[in-house]
C-alpha positions in Angstrom: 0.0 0.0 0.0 1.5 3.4 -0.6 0.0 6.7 0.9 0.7 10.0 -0.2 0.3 13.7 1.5 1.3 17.1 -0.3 1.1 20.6 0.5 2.1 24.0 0.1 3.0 27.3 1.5 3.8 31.0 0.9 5.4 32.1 4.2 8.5 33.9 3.8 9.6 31.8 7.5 11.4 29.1 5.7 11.3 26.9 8.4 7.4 27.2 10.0 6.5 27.1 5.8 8.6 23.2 5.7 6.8 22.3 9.1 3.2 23.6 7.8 3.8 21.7 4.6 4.9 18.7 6.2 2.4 18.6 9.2 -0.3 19.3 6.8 0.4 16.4 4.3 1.4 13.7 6.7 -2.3 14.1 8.0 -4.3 14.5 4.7 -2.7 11.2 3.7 -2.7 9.5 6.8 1.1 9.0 7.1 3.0 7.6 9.9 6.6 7.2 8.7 7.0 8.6 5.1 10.1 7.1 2.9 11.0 9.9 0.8 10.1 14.0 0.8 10.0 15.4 -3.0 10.4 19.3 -2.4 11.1 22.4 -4.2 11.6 26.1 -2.6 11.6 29.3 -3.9 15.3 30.1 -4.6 14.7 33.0 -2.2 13.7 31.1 0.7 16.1 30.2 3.3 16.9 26.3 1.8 18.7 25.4 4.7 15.9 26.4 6.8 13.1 24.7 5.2 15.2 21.5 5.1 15.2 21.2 8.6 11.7 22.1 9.4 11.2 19.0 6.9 13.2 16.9 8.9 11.7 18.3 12.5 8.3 16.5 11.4 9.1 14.3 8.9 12.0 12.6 10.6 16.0 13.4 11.1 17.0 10.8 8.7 14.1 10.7 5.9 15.6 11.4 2.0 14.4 14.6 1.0 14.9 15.2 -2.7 14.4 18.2 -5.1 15.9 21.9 -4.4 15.1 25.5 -5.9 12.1 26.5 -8.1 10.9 29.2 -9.7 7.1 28.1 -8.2 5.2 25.4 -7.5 2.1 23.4 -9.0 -0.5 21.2 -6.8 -4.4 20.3 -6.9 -4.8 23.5 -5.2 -2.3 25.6 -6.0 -0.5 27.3 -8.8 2.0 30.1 -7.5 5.7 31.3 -8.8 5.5 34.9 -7.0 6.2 35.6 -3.4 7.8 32.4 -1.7 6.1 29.7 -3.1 7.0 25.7 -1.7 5.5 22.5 -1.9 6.3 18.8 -0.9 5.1 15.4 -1.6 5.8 12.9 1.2 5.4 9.3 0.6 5.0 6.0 2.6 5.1 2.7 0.8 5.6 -0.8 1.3 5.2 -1.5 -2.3 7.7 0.8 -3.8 11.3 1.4 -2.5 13.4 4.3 -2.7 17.1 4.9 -3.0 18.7 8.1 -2.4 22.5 9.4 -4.0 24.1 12.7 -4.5 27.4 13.5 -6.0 28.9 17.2 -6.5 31.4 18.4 -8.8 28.7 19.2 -10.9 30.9 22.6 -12.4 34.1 19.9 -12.4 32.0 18.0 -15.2 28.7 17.2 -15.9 29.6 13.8 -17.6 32.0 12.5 -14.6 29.3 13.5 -11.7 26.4 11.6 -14.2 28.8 8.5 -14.3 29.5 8.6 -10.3 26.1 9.2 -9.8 24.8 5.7 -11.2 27.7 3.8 -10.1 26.7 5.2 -6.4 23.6 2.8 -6.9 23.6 -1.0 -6.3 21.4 -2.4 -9.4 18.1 -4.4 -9.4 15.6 -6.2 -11.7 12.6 -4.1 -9.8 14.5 -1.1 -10.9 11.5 1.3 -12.5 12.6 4.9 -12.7 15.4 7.3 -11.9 14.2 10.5 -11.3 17.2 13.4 -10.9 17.7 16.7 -10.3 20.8 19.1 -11.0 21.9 22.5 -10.5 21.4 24.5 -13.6 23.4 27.7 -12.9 27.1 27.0 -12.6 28.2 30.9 -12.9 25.3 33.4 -12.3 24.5 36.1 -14.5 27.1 39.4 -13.6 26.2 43.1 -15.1 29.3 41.8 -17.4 28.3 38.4 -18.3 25.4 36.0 -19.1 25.1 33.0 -16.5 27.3 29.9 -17.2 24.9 26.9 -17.3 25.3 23.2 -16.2 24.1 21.4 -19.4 22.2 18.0 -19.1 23.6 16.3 -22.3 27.3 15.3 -20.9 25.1 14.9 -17.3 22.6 12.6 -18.9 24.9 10.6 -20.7 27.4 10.0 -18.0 24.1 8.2 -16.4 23.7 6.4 -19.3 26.9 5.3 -19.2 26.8 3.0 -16.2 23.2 1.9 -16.9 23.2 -2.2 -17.7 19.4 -1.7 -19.0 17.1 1.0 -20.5 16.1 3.1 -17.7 14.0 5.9 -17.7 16.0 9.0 -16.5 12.9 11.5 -15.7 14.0 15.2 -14.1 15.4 18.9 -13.8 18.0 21.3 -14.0 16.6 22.9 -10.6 16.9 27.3 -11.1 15.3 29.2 -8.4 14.6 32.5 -10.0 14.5 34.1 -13.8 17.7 36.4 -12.6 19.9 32.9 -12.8 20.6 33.3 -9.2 22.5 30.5 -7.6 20.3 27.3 -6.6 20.5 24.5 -4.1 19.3 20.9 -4.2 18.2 18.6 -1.4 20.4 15.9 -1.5 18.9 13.5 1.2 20.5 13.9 4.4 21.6 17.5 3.2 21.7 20.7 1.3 24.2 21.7 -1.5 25.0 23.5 -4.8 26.8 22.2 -7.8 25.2 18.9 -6.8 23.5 16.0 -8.3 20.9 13.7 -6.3 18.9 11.1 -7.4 16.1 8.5 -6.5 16.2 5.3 -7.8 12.3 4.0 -7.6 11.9 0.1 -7.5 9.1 -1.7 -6.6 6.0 -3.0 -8.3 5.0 0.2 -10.2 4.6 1.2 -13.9 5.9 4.4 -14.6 3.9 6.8 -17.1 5.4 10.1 -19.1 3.8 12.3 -21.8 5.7 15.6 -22.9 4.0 18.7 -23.3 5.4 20.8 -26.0 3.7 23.9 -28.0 7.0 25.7 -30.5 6.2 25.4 -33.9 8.6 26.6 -36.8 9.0 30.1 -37.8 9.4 29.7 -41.2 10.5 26.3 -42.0 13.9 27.4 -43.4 16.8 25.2 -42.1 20.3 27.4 -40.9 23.5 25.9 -40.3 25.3 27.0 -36.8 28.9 28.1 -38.5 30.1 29.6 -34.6 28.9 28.6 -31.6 31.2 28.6 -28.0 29.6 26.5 -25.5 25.8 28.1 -24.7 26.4 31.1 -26.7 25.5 31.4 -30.0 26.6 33.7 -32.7 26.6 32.7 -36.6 23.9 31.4 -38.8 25.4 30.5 -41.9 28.3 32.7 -41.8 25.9 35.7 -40.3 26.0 36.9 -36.9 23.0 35.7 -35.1 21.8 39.4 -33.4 20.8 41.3 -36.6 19.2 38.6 -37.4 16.7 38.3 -34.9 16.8 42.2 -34.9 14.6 41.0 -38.5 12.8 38.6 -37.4 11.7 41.1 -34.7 11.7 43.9 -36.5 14.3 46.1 -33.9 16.1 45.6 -30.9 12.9 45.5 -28.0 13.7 41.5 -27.4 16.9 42.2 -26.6 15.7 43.6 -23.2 13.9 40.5 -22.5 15.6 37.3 -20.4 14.3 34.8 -21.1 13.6 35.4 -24.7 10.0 35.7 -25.5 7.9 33.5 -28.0 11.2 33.0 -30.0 13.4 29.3 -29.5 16.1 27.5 -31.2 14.8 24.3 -32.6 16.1 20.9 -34.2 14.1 18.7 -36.2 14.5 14.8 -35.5 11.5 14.3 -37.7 11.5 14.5 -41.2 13.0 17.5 -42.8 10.5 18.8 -45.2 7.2 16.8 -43.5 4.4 17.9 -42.0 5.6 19.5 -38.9 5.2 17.7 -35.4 5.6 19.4 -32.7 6.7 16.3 -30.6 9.7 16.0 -33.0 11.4 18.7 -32.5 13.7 19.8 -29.2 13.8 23.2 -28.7 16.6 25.5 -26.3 15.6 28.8 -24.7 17.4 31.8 -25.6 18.4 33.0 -22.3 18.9 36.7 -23.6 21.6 38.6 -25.9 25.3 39.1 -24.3 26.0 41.9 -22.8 28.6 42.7 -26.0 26.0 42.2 -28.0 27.7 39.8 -30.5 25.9 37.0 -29.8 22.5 34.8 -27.9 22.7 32.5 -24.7 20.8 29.2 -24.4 19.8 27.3 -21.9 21.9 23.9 -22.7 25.5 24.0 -24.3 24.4 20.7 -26.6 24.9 22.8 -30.0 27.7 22.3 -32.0 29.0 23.8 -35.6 27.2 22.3 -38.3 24.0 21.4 -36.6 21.1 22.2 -38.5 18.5 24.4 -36.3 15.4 26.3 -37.2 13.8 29.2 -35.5 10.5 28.3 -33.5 7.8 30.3 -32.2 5.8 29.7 -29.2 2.5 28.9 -29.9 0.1 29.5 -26.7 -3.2 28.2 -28.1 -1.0 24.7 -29.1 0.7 25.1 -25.4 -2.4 24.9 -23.7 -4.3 22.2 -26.1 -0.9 20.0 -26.2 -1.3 20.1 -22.3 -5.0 19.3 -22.3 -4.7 16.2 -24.5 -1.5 14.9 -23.6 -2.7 14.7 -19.8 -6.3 12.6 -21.3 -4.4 10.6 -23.5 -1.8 9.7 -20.5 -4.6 8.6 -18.3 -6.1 7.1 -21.0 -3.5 4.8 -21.9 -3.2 4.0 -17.8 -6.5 3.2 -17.3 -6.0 1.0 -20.7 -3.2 -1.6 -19.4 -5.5 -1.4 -16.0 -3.4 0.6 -13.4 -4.2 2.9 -10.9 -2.8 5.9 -10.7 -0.6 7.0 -7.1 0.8 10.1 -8.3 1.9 12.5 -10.3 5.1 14.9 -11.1 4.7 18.0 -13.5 7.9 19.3 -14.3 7.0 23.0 -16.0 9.3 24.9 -17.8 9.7 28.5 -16.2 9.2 30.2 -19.3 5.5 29.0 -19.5 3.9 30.4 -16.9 1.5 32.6 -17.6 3.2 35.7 -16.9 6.0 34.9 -19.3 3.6 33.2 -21.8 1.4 36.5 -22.0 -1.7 34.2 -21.3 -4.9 34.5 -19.6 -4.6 31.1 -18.0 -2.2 29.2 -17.0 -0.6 26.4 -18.9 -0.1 23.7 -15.8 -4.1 24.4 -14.7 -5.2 22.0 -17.4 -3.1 19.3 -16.5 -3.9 20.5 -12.6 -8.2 20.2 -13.7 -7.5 16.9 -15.3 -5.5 15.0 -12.5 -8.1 16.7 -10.2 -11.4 14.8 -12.3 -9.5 11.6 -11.4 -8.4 12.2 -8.1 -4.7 11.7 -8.7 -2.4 13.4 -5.9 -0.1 16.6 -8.4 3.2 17.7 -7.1 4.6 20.0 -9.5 7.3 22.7 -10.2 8.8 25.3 -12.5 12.5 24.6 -13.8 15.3 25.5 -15.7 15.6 22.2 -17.9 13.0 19.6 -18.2 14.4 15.6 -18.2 12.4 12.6 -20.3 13.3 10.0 -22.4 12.7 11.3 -26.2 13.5 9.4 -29.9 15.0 6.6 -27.9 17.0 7.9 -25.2 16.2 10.8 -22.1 16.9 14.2 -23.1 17.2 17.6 -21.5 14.4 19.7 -22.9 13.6 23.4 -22.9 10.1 24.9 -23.1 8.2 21.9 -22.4 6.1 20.3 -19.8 6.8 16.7 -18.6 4.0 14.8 -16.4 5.3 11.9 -14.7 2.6 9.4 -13.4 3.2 6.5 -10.9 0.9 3.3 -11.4 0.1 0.2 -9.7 -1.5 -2.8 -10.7 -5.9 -2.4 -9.5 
């Protein structure tokens, strides 16, 4: 049996705001000893604070997993301004949880991904690893843009201890939109340039849909001819800025981090088909540099010679992709029989509402949905999104990944 409480809070007293949560969702769900805390702060909060009102109710050696946020999604809440936090805590003797964290996460990505699996012993019950990672490894100066931890080398340095496909499901963690630094909750403690992961076992089916909504600008293929890590600067042998200065029609976006409605997309679909949005993986444009010679992104994963096309944001297609994706999920649960324990949104920053310019916000329909069906939501806002994609688990920008746990009815 597995039993499940979550709840939020707004009160700038980190630690009465972790004891609240935690008081208030060990009783809604009837809990007794919970197993593992899933959490997430604003990056303004005091973290070390709000870890150890976690602990003073939830226990001084439970795993508490997760970090900063830019907000928080539950059934009843949906809040990124002021000092928004939110916690799952879960008690099962059907699932089982395994906790790791490694740092050196600004050493390399690759090398604290590979130390991070091989920190795990390995089972045949082995269902999901779910992950989280500090996305800012240099904040943003008046000088500079923010250096970034990127997921690909982190994702692949998992991968490359893994004896079997698992799925890798996460975040880069990022506690505000100014790239402040962020902190993760790495079990037993609290950390930066850090790693942690859960490894879930037990007899559960795990469930994923990605939410996307970017479709292509004009369908016209440019070839990256100078990139340095995150940064951006030639299009076919033409620097990057004036050309967005076109596409924009004058130099307004440049005020604007993140970019709005404008991404940086490649196409693992076919290249002159029909365009799916579900085949494409976009990066946010994190803002022009300060010199003005070229555009961040929010993952270093480009390379020269890389094909990429200019996306838009489509908000209409944001908020249907979310509707259906979430009914077609369930759908496909209730298919193969399961029921559903719980479920993880992990929403990308830039589409909240305020940054989307919508009237509603994106994560309320998947929020409406899980609520029909009674399915317990913890969600969050990040930096980078984590789900396997065209084989393999990506980092993703710009999307929304829903996570659902299942067990046999």
């Amino acid at each position: 049996m597995t039993k499940l409480g979550i709840a939020h809070s707004n009160s700038q007293d980190a630690f009465h705001a972790a004891t609240h949560i935690a008081e208030t969702a060990m009783r809604s769900g009837g809990l007794t000893r919970p197993d593992l805390v899933i959490a997430f702060c604003a990056g303004r909060l005091d973290h070390d604070e709000f870890f150890k009102g976690l602990q003073s109710v939830a226990g001084p050696h439970i795993q508490i997993i997760g970090g900063s946020s830019i907000g928080i999604i539950t059934n009843k809440e949906i809040s990124y301004n002021g000092f928004p936090a939110a916690a799952a805590l879960i008690q099962s003797d059907t699932m089982e949880f395994m906790v790791k964290a490694v740092g050196g996460l600004n050493q390399s990505e690759f090398s604290a991904g590979q130390r991070l699996i091989e920190a795990f012993p390995r089972s045949q019950e082995e269902k999901l690893l779910l992950a989280f990672y500090d996305s800012v490894r240099v904040p943003a100066s008046e000088s500079a843009p923010p250096v970034l931890n990127s997921s690909a080398p982190f994702i692949a340095g998992i991968e490359s201890g893994l004896q079997r496909k698992l799925p890798i499901i996460g975040a880069g963690v990022l506690g505000d939109y100014a790239f402040s630094p962020s902190r993760q909750f790495c079990g037993s403690f609290v950390a930066d340039q850090h790693a942690v992961a859960c490894l879930v076992s037990g007899r559960v089916s795990v469930y994923y849909v990605i939410m996307h909504g970017c479709l292509p600008l004009d369908g016209v293929y440019r070839r990256i001819t100078r990139i340095q890590g995150s940064v951006l600067y030639e299009l076919d042998g033409k620097p990057i800025v004036p050309l967005i200065n076109e596409i924009y029609g004058g130099t307004d976006w440049q005020s604007q981090h993140p970019v709005n409605f404008l991404t940086i997309g490649v196409n693992y679909g076919e290249r002159y088909g029909l365009p799916q949005e579900s085949s494409f993986v976009n990066r946010l444009i994190t803002g022009v540099i300060p010199d003005g010679s070229g555009i961040g992104m929010f993952e270093s994963d480009l390379a020269p010679n890389i094909e990429i096309q200019f996306m838009i944001r489509d908000n209409r297609m944001m908020i249907s992709s979310a509707r259906e994706n979430t009914t077609t999920l369930l759908g496909k649960i209730e298919e193969d029989r399961k029921r559903p324990l719980f479920a993880l949104y992990i929403d990308c920053a830039g589409r909240t509402a305020e940054k989307s310019y919508t009237e509603g916000e994106e994560a309320a329909e998947v929020q409406k949905i899980l609520n029909l069906h009674t399915i317990p939501l913890l969600g969050f806002y990040s930096g980078v999104e984590i789900a396997p994609l065209f084989g393999r688990s990506r980092g993703l920008d710009w999307t929304g990944v829903l996570m659902i746990i299942a067990e046999h009815e």
